[in-house]
VOGU-3710 file (C-alpha; in Angstrom, 3 decimals, decimal comma):
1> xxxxxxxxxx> -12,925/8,826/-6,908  -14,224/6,524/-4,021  -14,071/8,130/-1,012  -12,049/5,947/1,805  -13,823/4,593/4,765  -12,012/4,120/8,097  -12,544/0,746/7,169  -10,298/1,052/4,205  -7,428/3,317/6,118  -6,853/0,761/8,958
11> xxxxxxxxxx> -6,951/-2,606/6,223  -4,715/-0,950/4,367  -2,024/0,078/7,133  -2,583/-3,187/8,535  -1,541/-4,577/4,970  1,940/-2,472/5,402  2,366/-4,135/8,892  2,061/-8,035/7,640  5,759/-7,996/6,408  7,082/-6,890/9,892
21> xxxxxxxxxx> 5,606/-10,019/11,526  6,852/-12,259/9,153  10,304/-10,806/9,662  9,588/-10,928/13,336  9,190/-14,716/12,940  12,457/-15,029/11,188  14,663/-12,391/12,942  13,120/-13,701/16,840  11,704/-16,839/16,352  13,821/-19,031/13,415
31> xxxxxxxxxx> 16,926/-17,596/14,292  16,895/-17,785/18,216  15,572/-21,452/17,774  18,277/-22,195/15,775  21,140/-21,822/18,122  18,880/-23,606/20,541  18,041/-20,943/22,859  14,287/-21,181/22,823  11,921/-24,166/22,154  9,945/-24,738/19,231
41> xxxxxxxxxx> 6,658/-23,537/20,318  8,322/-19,803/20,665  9,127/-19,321/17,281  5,532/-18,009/17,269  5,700/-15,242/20,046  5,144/-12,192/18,120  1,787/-14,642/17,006  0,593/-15,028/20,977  0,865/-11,786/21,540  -1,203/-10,677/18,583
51> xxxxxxxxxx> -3,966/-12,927/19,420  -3,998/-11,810/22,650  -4,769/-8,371/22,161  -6,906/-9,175/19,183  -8,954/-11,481/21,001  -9,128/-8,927/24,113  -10,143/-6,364/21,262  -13,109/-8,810/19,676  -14,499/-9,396/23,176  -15,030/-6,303/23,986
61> xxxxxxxxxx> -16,486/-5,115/20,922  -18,988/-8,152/20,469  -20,072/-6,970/24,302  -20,397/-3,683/23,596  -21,659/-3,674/19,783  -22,818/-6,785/19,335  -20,255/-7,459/16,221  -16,830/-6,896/15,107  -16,072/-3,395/14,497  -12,692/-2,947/11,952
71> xxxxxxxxxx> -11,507/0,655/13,560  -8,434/2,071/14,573  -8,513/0,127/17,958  -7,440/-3,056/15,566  -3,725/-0,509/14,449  -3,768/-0,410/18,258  -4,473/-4,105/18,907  -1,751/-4,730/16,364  0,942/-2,117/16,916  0,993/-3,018/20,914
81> xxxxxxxxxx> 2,595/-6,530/20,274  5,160/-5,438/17,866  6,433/-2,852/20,006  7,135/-4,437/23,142  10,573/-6,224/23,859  10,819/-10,028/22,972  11,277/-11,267/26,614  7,872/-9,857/27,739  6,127/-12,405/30,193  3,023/-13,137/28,055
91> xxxxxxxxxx> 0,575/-13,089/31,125  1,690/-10,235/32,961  1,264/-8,878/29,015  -2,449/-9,519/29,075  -3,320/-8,409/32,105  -1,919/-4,954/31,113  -3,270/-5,189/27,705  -6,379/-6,000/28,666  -6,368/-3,269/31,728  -5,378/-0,412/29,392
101> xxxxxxxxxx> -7,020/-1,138/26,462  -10,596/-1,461/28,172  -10,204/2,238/30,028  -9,116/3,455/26,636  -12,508/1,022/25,329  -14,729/3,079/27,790  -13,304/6,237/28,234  -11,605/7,393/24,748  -13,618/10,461/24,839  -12,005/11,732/27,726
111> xxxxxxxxxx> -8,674/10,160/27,918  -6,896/11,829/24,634  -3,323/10,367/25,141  -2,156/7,868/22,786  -3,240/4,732/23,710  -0,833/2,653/22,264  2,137/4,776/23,835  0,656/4,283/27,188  -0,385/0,666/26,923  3,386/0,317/25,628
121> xxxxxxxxxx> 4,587/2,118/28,728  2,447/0,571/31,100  3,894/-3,004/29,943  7,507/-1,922/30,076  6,851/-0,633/33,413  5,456/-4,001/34,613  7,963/-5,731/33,283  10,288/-3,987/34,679  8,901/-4,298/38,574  7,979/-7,137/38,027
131> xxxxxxxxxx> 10,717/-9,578/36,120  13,466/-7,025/34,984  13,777/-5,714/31,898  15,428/-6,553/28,920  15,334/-5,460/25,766  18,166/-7,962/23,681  16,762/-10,711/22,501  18,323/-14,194/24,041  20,441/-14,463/20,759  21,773/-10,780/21,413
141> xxxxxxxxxx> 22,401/-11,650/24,607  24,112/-14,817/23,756  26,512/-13,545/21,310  28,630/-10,966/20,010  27,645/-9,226/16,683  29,850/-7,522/13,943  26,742/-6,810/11,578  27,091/-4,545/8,232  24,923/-1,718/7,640  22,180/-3,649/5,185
151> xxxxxxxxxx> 22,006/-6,006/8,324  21,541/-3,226/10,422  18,704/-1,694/7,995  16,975/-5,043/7,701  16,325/-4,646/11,229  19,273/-6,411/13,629  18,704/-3,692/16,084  17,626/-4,107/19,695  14,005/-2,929/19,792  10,493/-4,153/19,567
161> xxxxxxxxxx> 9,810/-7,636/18,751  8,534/-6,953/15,515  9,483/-3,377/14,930  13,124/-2,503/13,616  13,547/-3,465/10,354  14,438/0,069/9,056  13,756/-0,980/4,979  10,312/-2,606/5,513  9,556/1,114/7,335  11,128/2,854/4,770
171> xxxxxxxxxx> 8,879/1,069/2,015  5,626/1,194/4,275  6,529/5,164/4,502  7,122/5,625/1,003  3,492/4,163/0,151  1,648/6,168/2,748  3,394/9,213/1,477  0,654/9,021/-1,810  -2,353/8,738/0,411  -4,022/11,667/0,924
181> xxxxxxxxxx> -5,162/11,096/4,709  -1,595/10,224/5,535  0,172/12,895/8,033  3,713/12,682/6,279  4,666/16,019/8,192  4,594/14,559/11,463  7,454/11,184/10,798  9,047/14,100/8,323  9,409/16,742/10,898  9,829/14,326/13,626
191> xxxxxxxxxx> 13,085/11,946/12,017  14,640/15,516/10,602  14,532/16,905/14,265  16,250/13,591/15,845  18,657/13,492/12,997  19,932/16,757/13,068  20,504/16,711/17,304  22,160/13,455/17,210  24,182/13,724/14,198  25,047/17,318/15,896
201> xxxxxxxxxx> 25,611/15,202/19,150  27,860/12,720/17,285  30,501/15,755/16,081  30,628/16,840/19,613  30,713/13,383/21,320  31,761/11,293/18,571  29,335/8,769/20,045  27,408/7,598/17,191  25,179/5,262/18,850  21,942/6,959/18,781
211> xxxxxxxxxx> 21,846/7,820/14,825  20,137/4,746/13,633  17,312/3,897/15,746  14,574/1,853/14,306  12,581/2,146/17,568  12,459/6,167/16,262  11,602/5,619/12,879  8,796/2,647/13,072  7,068/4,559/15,505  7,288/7,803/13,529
221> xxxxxxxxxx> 5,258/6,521/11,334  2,670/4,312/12,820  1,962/5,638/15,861  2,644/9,289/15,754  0,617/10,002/12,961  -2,746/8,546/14,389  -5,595/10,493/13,114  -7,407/10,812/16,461  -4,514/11,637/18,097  -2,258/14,287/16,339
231> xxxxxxxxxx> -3,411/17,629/14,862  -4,865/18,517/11,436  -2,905/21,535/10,228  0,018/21,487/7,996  2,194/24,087/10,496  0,841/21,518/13,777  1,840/18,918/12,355  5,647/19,862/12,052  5,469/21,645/15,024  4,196/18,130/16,888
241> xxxxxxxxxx> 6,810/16,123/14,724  9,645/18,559/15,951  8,979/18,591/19,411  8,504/14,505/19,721  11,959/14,931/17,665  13,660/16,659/20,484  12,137/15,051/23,704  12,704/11,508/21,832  16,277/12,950/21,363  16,831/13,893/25,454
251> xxxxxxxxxx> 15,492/10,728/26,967  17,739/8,500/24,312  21,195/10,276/25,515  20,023/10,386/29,443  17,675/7,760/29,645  16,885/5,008/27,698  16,927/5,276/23,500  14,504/2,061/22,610  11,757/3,572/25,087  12,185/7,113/24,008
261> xxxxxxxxxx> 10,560/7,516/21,313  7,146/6,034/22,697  7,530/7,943/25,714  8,243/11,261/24,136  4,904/10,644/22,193  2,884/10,383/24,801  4,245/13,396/26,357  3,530/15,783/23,813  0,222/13,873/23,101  -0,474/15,255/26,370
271> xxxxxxxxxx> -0,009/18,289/25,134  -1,753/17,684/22,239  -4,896/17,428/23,930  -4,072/20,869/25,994  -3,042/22,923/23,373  -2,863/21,716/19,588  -6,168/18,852/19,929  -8,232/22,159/19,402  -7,552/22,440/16,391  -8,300/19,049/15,117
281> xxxxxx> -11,811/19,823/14,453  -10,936/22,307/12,077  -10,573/21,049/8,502  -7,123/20,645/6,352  -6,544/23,734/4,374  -5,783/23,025/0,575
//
């Protein structure tokens, strides 16, 4: 059997992301330009905001290595754009791009947070001194939706711009699941965790608002699971998965539940690097 390169890990998760920007250029581009909210030429957002972070990602590695290096800075170049809302201002979106992703481009060895998380944070922070935030698209604003639960699974859920379409993360999961290098404990533990507390929340509150969050499950399995940034071990790996699960559950019900789920991982990736990151060196048992 072939052994996998990095090479071949990141090509093939970016192969699992392709559908969500095509959907993204239905669901927030097609759609909002047919009830003439937007013009023409932003159909194509979720597109700009891709090629700014890949081209910020290309510069910087043709200065530094002198070619094109396909790594698991191009998941982070990729997974940036899709998470942030639609109504992000697409300069103050570079600047921060470019700002975070060059101190994680010259001092990964000593920064160990996730980098998407905090470039994603960052961003919604800017936007949010800066211009206000807002996470509903101008269609959501616009109107008043009655949608069924398939529509609701296909991904008409306030969230990223090209991140809630609950099937197409569903399917993407479901093919990781078979590849050995894939952490499946960590979006296992992790969606199992924020089930249980806010279906438990639900009985008490009957508020069943929190239950289906694509923000929670998209990120559960793209971004928590980053190799260089969540443990090794089997019993780590639920253990990091459980406690995203339960700080991703607290800041939904207090604070905010799109943000929560990126924020929670960074906070325990914090702790990864304290407590569980030493263990990352050590191989996988069998």
């Amino acid at each position: 059997m072939k052994k996998l390169t990095t090479k071949d890990l990141v090509l093939r998760e970016i192969m699992l992301l392709i559908p969500f920007i095509f959907y993204s250029l239905y669901k927030n581009g097609y759609l909002i330009y047919s009830k003439g909210l937007i013009n023409g030429v932003m159909i194509f957002k979720i597109i700009y905001l891709i090629l700014i972070s890949l081209g910020i990602k290309l510069i910087l590695d043709l200065i530094k290595y002198h070619h094109i290096k396909i790594d698991y800075n191009l998941i982070y170049a990729l997974l940036v754009p899709m998470i942030v809302p639609y109504n992000i201002n697409l300069i103050l979106y570079s600047i921060i791009f470019f700002t975070t992703y060059l101190l994680n481009f010259l001092a990964s060895k000593y920064l160990k947070w996730n980098p998407i998380c905090f470039s994603y944070l960052l961003i919604i922070l800017g936007e949010y001194l800066v211009f206000g935030l807002e996470f509903r698209t101008p269609l959501e604003i616009s109107y008043e939706f009655s949608f069924s639960l398939v529509d609701l699974l296909m991904g008409r859920l306030t969230g990223g711009i090209a991140s809630t379409s609950i099937i197409f993360s569903l399917m993407a999961f479901t093919i990781l699941v078979y590849n050995f290098y894939y952490k499946k404990d960590i979006p296992l533990s992790l969606n199992l965790t924020y089930i249980l507390l806010t279906f438990s929340y639900f009985l008490i509150t009957k508020d069943s608002h929190f239950i289906l969050n694509s923000e929670v499950i998209f990120a559960s399995i793209f971004i928590a699971p980053l190799p260089e940034y969540s443990p090794f071990r089997r019993g780590w790996q639920i253990l990091y998965g459980v406690l995203i699960g339960i700080i991703t559950f607290i800041i939904s019900i207090t604070f905010n539940s799109v943000i929560s789920i990126n924020l929670a991982i960074f906070i325990v990736s914090l702790l990864n690097f304290v407590k569980i990151r030493q263990n990352m060196s050590k191989k996988p048992s069998c």
